[in-house]
N, C-alpha and C positions, 0 to 999 in steps of 0.2 A: 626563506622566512615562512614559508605556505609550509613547511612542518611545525612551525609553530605555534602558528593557527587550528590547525588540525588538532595537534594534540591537544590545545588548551579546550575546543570543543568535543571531542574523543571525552576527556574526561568530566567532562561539564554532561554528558550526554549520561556516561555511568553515573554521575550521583541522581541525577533525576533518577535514574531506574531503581537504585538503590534503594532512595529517600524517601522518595515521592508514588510507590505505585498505585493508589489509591485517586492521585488525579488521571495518572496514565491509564485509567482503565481504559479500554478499546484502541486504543494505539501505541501500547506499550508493544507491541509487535513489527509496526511503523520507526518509531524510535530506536527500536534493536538494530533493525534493519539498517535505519542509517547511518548506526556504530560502526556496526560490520562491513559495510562498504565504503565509510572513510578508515576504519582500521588497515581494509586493503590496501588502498592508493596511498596513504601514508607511507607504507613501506617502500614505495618508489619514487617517496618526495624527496628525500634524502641528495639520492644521484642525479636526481630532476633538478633540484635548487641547484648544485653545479654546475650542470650540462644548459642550463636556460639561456645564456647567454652567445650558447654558439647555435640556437636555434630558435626562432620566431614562432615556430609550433611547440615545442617543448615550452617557451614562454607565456604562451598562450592557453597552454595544457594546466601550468600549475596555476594561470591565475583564475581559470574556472574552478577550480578546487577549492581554491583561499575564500573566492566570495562563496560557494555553495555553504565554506562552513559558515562562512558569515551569518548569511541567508538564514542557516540553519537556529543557530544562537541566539538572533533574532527574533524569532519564531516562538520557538519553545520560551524564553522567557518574559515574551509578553503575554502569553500562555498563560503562564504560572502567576505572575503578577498580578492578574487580573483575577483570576480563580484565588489565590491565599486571601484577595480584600472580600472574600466573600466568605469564608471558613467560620464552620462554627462548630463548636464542640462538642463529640459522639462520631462514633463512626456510623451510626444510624441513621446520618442525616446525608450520609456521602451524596447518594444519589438526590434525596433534595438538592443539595449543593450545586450538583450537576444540572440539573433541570433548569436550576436556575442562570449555570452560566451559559447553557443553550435558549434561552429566550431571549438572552440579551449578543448573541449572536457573536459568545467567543465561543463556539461549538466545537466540542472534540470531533464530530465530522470535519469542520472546516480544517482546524488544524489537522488533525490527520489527512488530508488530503494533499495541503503544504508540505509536510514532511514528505508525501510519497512525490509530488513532484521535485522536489530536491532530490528525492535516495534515486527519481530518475534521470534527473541530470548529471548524477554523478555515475550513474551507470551508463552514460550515453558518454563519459570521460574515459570511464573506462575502455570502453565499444573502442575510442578512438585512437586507444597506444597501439590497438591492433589495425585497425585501417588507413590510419596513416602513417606507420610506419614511427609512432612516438617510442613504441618499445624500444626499437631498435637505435633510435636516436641515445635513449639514454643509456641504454646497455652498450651500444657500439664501441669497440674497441677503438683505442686514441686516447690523448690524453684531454682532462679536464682540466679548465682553467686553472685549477690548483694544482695537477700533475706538472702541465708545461710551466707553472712558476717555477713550482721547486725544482724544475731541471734547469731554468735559468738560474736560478738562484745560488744553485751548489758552490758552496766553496773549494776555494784549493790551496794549501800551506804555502805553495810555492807561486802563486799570485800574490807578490808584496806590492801593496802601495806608497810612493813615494811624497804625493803632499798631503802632506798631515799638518794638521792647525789645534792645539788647545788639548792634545791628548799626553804633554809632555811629564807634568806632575804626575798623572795619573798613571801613568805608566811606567816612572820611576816608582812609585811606591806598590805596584802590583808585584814588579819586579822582585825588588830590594823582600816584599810580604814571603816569594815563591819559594825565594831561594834563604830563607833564615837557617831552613830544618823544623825538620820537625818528624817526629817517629812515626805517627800517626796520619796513614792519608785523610788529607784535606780536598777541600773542593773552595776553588775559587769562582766567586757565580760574578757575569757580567751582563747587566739587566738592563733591557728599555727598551723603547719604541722600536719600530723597525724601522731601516734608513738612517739610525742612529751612530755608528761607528764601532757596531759591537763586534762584529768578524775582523775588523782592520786592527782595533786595539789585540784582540787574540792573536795574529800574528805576528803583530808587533814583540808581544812577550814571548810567542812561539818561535821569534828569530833573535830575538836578544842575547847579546855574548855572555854576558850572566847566564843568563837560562841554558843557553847551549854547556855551559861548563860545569854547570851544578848537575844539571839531569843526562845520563849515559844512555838512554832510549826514547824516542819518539814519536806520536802517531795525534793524526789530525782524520776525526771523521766527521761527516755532514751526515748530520740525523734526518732532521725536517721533521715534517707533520708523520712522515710514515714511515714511522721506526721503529723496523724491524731488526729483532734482538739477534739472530745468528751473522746477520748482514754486518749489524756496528759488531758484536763480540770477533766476527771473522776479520774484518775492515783493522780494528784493535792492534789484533795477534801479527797480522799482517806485515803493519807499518813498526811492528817492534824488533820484528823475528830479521832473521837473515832467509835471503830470498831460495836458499836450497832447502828452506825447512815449508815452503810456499803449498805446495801440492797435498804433503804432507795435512798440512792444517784444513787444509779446504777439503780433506775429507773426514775429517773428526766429526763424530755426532755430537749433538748438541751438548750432554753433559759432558764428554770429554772435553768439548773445548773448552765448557766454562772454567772447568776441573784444573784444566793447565794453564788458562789466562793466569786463575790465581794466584798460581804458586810464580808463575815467570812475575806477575807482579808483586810477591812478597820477597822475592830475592834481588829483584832490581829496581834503580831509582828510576821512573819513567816519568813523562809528562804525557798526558792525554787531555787533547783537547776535543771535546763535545760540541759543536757547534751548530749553534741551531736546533735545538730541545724544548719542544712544547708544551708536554703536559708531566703531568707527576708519573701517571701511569708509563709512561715512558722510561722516566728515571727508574721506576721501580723492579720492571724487567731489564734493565742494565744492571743495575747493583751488583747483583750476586757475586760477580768477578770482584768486584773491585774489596783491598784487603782492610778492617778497619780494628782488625787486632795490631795492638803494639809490640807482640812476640814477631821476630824474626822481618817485623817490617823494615824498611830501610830509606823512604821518606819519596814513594811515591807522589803525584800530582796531580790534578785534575782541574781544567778551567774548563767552566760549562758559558756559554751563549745562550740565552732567551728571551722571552718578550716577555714571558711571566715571570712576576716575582714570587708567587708562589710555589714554583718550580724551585728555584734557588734555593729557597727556605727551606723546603720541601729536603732539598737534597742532602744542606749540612747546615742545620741552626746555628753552628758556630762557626761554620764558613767565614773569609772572606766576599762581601756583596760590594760589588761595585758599579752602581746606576752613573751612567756617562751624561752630561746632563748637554742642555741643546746647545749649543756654539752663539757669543753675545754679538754684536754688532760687530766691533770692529775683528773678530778671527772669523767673520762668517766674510766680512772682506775680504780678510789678510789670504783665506782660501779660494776665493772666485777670483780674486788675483791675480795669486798663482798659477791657477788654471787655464784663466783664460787670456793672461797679458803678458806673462811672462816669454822668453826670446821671443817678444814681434817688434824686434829693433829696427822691419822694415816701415813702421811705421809712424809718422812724422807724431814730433812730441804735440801739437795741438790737438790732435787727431785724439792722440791716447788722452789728454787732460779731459776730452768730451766722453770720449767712452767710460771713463773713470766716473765720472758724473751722471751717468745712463746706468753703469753698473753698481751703483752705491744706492739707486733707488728701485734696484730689481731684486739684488740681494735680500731687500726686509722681506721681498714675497717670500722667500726659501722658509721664512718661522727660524734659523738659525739649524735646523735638521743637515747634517753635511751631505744625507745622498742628495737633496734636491740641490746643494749648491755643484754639487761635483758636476750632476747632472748639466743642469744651467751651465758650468763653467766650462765645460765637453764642449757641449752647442757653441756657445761666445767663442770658442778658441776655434770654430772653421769662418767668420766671418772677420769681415775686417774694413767693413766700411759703417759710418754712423748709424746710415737708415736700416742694415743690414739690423743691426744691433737696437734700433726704434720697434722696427717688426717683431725682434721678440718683446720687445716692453710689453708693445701695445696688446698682447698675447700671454703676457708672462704664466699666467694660471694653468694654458694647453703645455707652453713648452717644458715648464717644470714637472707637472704630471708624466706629459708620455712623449717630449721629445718633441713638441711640436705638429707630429705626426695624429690627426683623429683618429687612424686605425689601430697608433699605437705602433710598434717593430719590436724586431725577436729580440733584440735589448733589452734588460731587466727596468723597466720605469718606475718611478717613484710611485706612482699610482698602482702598480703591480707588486711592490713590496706591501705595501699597506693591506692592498685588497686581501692579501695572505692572512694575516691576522682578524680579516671579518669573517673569511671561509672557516677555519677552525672552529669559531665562535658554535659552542651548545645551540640551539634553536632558539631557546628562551630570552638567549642574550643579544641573538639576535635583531629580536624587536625592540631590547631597550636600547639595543644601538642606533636602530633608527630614529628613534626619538628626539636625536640631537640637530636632527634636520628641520627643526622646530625655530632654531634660534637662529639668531642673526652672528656673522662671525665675530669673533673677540669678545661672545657674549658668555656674561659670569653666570653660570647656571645655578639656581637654588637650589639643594637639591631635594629639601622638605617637596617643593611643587611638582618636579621631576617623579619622585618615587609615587606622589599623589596620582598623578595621570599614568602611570603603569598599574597601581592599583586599578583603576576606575576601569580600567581598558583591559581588566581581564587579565595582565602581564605575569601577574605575580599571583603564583598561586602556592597556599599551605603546602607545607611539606610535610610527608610523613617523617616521624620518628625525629622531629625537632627538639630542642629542651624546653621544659615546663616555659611558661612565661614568652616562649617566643612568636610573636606577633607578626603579620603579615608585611606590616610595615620594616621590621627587622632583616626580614627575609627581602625586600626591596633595597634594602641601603647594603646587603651583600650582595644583589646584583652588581651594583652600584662599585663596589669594593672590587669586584672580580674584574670590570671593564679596567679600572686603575690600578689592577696586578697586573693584567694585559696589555698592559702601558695603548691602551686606546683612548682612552680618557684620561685628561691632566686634572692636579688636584689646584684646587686655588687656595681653600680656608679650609681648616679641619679646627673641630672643637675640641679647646685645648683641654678642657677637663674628660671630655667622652671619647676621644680621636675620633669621633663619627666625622665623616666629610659633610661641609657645610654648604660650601659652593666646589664649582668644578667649571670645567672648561676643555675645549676641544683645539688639537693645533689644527693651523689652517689647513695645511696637506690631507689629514685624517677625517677634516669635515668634509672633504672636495670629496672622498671615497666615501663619506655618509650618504652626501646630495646625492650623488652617480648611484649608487643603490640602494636609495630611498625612491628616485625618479623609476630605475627600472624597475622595482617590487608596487610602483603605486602606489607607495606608503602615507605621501604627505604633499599636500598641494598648498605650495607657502606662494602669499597677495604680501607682495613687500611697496610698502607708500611711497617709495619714490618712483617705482616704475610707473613713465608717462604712457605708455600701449593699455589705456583701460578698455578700452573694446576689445581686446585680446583676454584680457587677463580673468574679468568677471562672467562673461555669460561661457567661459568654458568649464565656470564650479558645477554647470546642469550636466555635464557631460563627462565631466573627468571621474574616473574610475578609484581614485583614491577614496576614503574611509576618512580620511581626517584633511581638517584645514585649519591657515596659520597664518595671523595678519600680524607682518611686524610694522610696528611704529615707529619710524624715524624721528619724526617730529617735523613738523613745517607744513606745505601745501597737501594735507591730506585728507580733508572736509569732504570734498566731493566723491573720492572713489570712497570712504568710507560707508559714505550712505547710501553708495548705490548698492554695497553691499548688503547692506540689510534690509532690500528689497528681495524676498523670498521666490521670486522668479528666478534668481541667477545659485539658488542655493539645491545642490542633489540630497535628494531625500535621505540617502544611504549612509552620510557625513555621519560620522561616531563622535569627533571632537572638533570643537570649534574654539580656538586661544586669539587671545590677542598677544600681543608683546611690545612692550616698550624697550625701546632698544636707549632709549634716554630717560631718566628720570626725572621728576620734576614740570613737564610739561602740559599745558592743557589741552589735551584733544578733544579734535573736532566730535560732532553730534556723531551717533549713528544714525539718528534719523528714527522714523518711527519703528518696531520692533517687533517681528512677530515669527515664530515660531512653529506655526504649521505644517510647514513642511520639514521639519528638521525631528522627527519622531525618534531618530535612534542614537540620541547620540546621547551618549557616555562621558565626557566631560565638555561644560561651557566654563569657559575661561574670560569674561567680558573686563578685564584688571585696566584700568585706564579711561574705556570708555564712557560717554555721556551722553544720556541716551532721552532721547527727545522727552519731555513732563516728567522726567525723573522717576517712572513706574516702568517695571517689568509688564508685561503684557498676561494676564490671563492662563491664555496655552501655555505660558512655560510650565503649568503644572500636566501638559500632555507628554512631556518627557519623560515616562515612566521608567527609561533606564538608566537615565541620570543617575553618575554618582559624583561626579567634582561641579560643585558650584561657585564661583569666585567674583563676588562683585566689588573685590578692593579699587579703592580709589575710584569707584565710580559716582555718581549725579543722584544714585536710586535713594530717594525721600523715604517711599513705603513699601512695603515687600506685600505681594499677594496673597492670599491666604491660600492658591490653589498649589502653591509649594509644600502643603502638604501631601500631595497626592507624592510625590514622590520616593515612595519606601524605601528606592536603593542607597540613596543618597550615604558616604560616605562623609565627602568632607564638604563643608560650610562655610564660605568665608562670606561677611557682611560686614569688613570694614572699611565701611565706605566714606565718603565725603560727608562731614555736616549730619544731621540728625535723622533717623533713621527709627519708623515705625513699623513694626514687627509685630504678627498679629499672630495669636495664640495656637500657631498649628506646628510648631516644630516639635512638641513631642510627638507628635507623628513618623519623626522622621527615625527610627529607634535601632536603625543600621549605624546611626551616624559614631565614626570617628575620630574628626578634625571640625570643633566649631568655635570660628574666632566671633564673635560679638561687636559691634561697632564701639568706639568707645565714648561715644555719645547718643544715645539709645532716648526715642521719644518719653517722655513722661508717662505718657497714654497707655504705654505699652506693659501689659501685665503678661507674661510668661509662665508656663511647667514645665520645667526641664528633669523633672523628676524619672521619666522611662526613661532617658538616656545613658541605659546602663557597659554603652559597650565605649563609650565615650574615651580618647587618650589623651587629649590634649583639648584644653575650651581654654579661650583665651577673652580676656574684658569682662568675664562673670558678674553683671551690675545686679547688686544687693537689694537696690531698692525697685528695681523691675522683677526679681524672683527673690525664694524663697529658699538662704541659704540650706535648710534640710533640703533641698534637693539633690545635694552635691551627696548628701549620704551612701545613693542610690550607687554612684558611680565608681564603684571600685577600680576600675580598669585605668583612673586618673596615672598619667605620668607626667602630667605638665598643668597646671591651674594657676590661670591670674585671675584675681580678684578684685573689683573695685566696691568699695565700701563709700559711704555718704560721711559728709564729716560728722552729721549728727550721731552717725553709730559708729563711736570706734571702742565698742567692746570686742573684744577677739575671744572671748568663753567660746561662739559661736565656730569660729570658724580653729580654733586651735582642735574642739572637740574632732572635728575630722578627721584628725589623726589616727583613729582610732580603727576608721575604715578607708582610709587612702595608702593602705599600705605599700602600693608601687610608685607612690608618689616622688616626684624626683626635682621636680621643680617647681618653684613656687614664687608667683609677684604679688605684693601688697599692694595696693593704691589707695592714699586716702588725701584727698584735695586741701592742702597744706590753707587754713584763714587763720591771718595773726591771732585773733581772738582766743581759738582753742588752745586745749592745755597739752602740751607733749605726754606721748602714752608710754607705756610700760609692753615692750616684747616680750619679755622675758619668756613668758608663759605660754607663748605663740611658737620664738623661734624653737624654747626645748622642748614641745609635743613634735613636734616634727624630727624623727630619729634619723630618717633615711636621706633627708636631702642633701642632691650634688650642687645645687644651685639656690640661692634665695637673692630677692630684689625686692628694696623697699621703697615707697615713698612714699613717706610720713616724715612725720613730725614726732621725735625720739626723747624720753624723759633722758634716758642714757642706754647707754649700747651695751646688751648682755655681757656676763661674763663668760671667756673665752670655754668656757667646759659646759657651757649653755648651748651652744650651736651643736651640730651634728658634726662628728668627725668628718665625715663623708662630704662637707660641705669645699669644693672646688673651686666656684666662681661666687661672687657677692658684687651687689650693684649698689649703690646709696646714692637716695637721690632727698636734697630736701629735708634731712636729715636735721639739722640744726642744732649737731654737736660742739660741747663747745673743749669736752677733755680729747687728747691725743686719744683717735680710736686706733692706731698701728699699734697701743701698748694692750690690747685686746686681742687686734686682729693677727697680730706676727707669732700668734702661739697655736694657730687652727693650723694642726698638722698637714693637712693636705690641699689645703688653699691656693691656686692655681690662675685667680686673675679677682683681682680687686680693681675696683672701679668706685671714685668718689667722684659724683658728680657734683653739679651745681648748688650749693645750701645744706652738701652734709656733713660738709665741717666748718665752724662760722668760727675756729681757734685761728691761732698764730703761729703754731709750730707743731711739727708734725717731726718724729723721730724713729728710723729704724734701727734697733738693738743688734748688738750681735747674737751670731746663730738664728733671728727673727727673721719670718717669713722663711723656712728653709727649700719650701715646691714652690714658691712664686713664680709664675713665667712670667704672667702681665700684669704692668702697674698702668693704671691711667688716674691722675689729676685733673681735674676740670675745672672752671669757673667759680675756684674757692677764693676767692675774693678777699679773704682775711690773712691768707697766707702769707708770711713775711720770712720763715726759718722751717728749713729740711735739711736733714742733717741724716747720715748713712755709715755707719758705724763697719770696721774692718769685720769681715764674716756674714754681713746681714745679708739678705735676698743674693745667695751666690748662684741661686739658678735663673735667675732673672734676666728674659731674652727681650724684654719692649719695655718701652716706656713711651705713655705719649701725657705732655703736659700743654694744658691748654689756657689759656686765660687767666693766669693768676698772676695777676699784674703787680703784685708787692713785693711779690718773691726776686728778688736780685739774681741767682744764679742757681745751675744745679748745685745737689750737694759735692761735697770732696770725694765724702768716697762714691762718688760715680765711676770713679780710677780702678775702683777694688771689684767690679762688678767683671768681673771677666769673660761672660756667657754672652753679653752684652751686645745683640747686633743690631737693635734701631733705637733712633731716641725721634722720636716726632714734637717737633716745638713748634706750636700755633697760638695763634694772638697775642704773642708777648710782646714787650717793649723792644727799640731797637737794638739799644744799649743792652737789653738780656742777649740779644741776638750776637751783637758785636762781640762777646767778652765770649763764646763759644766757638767763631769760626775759626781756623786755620792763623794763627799769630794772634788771635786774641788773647785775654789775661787766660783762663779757664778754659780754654783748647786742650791742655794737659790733659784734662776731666774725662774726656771723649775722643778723646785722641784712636782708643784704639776699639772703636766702636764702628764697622763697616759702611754705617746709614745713618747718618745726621741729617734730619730733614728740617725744615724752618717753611710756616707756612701763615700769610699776613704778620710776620714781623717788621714790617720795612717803615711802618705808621709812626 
């Protein structure tokens, strides 16, 4: 991870030089200097970050580097920060300028002095690959942790495994796929996690008497991370040829053998399996051989293994892709089983009833991944007594990882499969991978917040030669993308209109490999509320070497370590981020106690989401965070925000929505970096606002009308996302439809206007058709009637209504927005009785949800309508007797969620009910407070 670092300051150091020489007068020579000398050591961080693990000096070696750059970053941007708030315009004043920021004693002597004791500490790192022998550590011949994986790792054709669980479908139809024909080589790609079962299905199909009788030649090569093209092209030729053509082949030059592979593969039917293929460039120096003209071919094969899915893709868009997915409870049994209980007929049947009941509650640890169960079920099967079999329990997390063993054995462990897939890892990905060492396990990661704190932290930096419009945040959420090719991170929710992933999650095995080198990199020192060792835990924040810290909230007895935390004695100066995390929602936690910030100078995101913090005000000093860029006070206590939060220029993202009312004093245009600012959505009276600089703005969420001044929205073209709260006195929309005009990336859009019987229902019409471009709209008002369907933006995806208080069928409107993707009727936005979908209506519908329509009595679903339609969730609509008939017709159809209905709706739906028929072939009928 310290090449990560390096480089993100490497090139943080060239734009100063670049951008900036005019501040850099007298130490832009200093600054060079310290390029060129982490330029150096970079280049042997590389085999360093491998090799660190088999040495305590080589460990020690890179993390004097990691913090020098730290140190460094540090430095020069409070520098800078303080010199730009003094900037005035003319180059004639530069040296005023100067004078002035040496009186106030940010002195380019002093800094330059700084830089030169860093470029010496890092030249005293240098000094030390030669005096103590680090060079040689890292150049030393042997292998590195990723060498001796991959040699444990290798597969072989002829190692078949015999218990297999859950892989039978899948394996029938890869088969039955392999063996159709077809003129044209194909690629079969088998993707997912590692430890996942993707070598054992390939031989599986690699020994199948099908396969053996369809294909006349055969070869099985192990690629791995380090694959080399004459190795597999020779490896190829090898296992195809007959063994007196052997000698022969291993002396061909490279173009010959490619030369010859081709043609022996355009004249015979072969199967080649790839096993173990990690990146594209990989794929790309194998191709050549392989034949994908339909002249003279003869229906060659190829099934590739990886952990990337981009790889796959990569290889053949119309491939065959087959993701193995984790094993559910009862085959993740049916295999630890096997493995570990099967012939031990010496052992009396009470004996086996107890360990059956020991092993049914160590199994859930495995996450359902088969290397850990096989693992696990290897161990269980040399033991054979209860306690033998309690001791792993009470352990289960060592023995699944690496056997039991802390050292680890020459055994491939589960922890050593995984590790494989972080070592590959780009550098950049590196650090977002650590990131996940933030959360608590089985935690559903946001991942708006996620990409937010890799911004802030410097993670994600622009790339050259991106397309027009691409934004750094964009460039995060493909971080984001690339870890879930990598099958290292699991997807949870994806937005159905944008596939952008929403939330995410990590299996438990892959997190144990995050913690283990998060702990060894330093990366992250997580204070979790239930650990009782508070004398342990707190005054070791002054001395622990990590950069960032992470309090999860359980929920319960957490008052008192909380607030001794925010006692700034136990806090290190050097802390870059400070999160909290609610591992439970809905919970009121304890005070932090009183709050100060003084010694927390560098940190780059504060995360306070939950806390409640002693008189409800921020303190003062938070405006001395000058590098602050993520501030998030959601769901916190804070009544009125400081005005000295202006001081902080970097600030990115904003959040203030907090508990209860919340007064906000007129210094956020100041803040004119900002990107992400949500508004509370009860905003003091008192408070008068400019938000007119905030021109780099993507997203501003609760925008209250009568605190600012909608022309300010004008300013902000970079808008991708705006809600708006309106006053019920103003519901003219000329104001805010005119925006259209200049929100042209505009993509989502919420209305809010405070529904009092009194008022009269408005006219959208003129609101929703100025808006050409949007994927999303949500309203909540009070509607004279609902546009007609050639009035909204084609482009419109998802629709929210809330409050609405229509009284015609809006489906006979909304079933003809071509690309419409999830409708949503909440509470009061339809006050009719019957609701109708047409044939051929709604033709992209994925999600339908009903809510708390209260008037609903008749729905009715016409043969042909919503045939894409994969959810339904209907909630509260108590008059409505049953689903429609044709719920029968819905065939895409895998959840229905029924919440708050009557019993009797309930009854007539389950299993022998009247209307069972309806959903009968619907995978997930859920029912939730129906039983009242």
């Amino acid at each position: 991870m310290a090449e990560a670092v390096v480089s993100v300051t490497v090139q943080k150091l060239g734009e100063l030089l670049l951008e900036e020489p005019l501040f850099l007068f007298g130490i832009g020579d200093q600054v060079k200097q310290l390029q060129d000398e982490l330029k150096r050591l970079k280049c042997f961080l590389k085999d360093a970050d491998e090799k660190q693990h088999k040495s305590e000096r080589v460990r020690n070696w890179v993390a004097g580097i990691r913090e020098a750059s730290y140190d460094a970053e540090d430095i020069l941007e409070a520098f800078f920060l303080k010199a730009e708030s003094r900037k005035q315009k003319g180059i004639t004043r530069v040296l005023r300028r100067l004078a002035c920021i040496l009186n106030e004693a940010v002195s380019l002597h002093s800094v330059g002095s700084e830089i030169r004791e860093i470029t010496s500490r890092l030249s005293k790192i240098t000094t030390s690959m030669l005096n103590y022998g680090i060079k040689e550590a890292i150049g030393r011949e042997g292998l590195s942790l990723s060498d001796s994986q991959r040699q444990q790792r290798q597969s072989f054709p002829y190692v078949v495994e015999y218990n297999l669980v859950g892989i039978e479908q899948s394996l029938e139809k890869l088969v039955n796929d392999l063996v159709s024909g077809s003129e044209k080589l194909r690629v079969t790609s088998i993707c997912g996690m590692g430890g996942l079962g993707k070598t054992t299905l390939a031989k599986q199909i690699f020994h199948h008497h099908k396969v053996r009788r369809h294909f006349d030649r055969f070869a099985w090569v192990y690629v791995s991370q380090d694959c080399r093209r004459r190795h597999v092209w020779q490896e190829i030729f090898l296992n195809l040829s007959y063994k007196d053509e052997n000698q022969r082949i291993l002396n061909l030059r490279d173009e010959q053998l490619g030369e010859e592979l081709h043609r022996f593969l355009k004249r015979n039917k072969c199967l080649i399996v790839l096993d173990d293929i990690w990146g594209k460039d990989a794929w790309d120096c194998l191709k050549h051989v392989f034949p994908h003209e339909t002249v003279f071919t003869v229906g060659s094969e190829i099934i590739l293994s990886t952990r990337n899915k981009e790889v796959a893709l990569h290889a053949d868009p119309r491939g065959a892709l087959h993701e193995p997915q984790l094993l559910n409870y009862e085959e993740s049994w049916e295999l630890l089983e096997k493995i570990s209980l099967s012939g031990r007929g010496n052992i009396e049947p009470i004996l086996i009833t107890k360990l059956e009941a020991i092993g049914k509650q160590m199994v859930v640890k495995c996450g359902g991944l088969p290397l850990a169960i096989t693992v696990l079920g290897g161990l269980l099967a040399t033991k054979s007594t209860w306690n033998e079999w309690q001791r792993v329990h009470e352990n289960i997390k060592s023995y699944v990882s690496n056997g039991g063993s802390s050292s680890g054995s020459k055994s491939m462990m589960v922890a050593d499969v995984l590790c494989l897939s972080y070592e590959y890892l780009p550098p950049h990905l590196k650090q977002c991978f650590l990131y996940f060492a933030h959360y608590p396990e089985n935690y559903e990661v946001h991942v708006g917040s996620l990409v937010s704190y890799w911004i802030a932290e410097g993670m994600v930096m622009p790339v050259k030669h991106t397309e027009a419009g691409t934004t750094v945040e964009d460039i995060g959420q493909d971080y984001l993308e690339e870890l879930v090719r990598r099958s290292m991170v699991m997807v949870g929710r994806r937005d159905i209109v944008t596939s952008e992933v929403m939330t995410c999650r990590m299996h438990d095995l892959m997190r144990e490999v995050c913690l283990n080198k998060s702990e060894q990199e330093s990366f992250v020192q997580v204070i979790d509320s239930r650990d009782p060792d508070e004398a342990e835990g707190f005054p070791s924040l002054s001395t622990n070497t990590s950069r960032r810290i992470v309090v999860q909230l359980h929920g319960g007895a957490e008052e008192h370590r909380i607030k001794r935390l925010s006692q700034v004695n136990y806090i290190n100066p050097r802390f870059r981020s400070l999160v909290y995390i609610m591992k439970k929602q809905g919970h009121s936690w304890a005070l932090l106690g009183k709050v100060s910030f003084k010694k927390m100078k560098l940190l780059r995101v504060l995360d306070l989401e939950g806390a409640q913090i002693e008189g409800g005000k921020l303190p003062d000093d938070v405006g001395d965070l000058i590098h602050l860029r993520n501030l998030s006070l959601r769901l916190t206590n804070v009544k009125e925000l400081t005005s000295s939060i202006g001081n902080l220029k970097l600030m990115i993202t904003l959040d203030l929505f907090v508990k209860g009312k919340l007064l906000i004093p007129n210094v956020i245009w100041k803040l004119q970096r900002l990107r992400h600012l949500c508004m509370p959505s009860d905003v003091d009276p008192k408070t008068k606002l400019d938000l007119s600089t905030l021109r780099n703005l993507q997203q501003l969420w609760d925008f209250p009308v009568g605190q600012c001044d909608p022309r300010d929205l004008l300013a902000m073209t970079s808008l991708r996302r705006l809600s708006i709260n309106l006053s019920s006195q103003d519901t003219n929309f000329e104001a805010v439809s005119s925006l259209s005009t200049v929100l042209k990336r505009l993509r989502g859009l919420t209305i809010n206007v405070p529904c009092e019987p009194l008022l009269p229902p408005v006219d959208v019409t003129q609101l929703v058709s100025a808006f050409t471009n949007l994927s999303e709209l949500e309203l909540f008002l009070r509607l004279e009637k609902l546009p007609e369907n050639q009035t909204f933006s084609p482009d419109v995806g998802a629709l929210r209504l809330w409050q609405c208080g229509l009284v015609d069928d809006p489906f006979q409107v909304l079933e003809r927005l071509p690309n419409l993707k999830i409708l949503q009727l909440f509470e009061g936005s339809f006050v009719g009785n019957k609701l109708c979908c047409s044939k051929n209506g709604f033709p992209h519908l994925h999600s339908l949800t009903l809510s708390q329509l209260q008037n609903l009595e008749e729905w009715t679903v016409e043969d042909g309508a919503m045939m894409r339609l994969v959810s339904i969730e209907l909630k509260c609509c108590k008059k409505l007797n049953s689903v429609p008939e044709g719920t029968r017709f819905l065939k895409n159809l895998q959840e229905v969620e029924i919440g708050n209905m009557t019993k009797a709706f309930k009854d007539k739906l389950i299993s022998g009910g009247e209307d069972f028929y309806k959903v009968q072939h619907v995978p997930s009928v859920v029912f939730e407070y129906c039983d009242l």
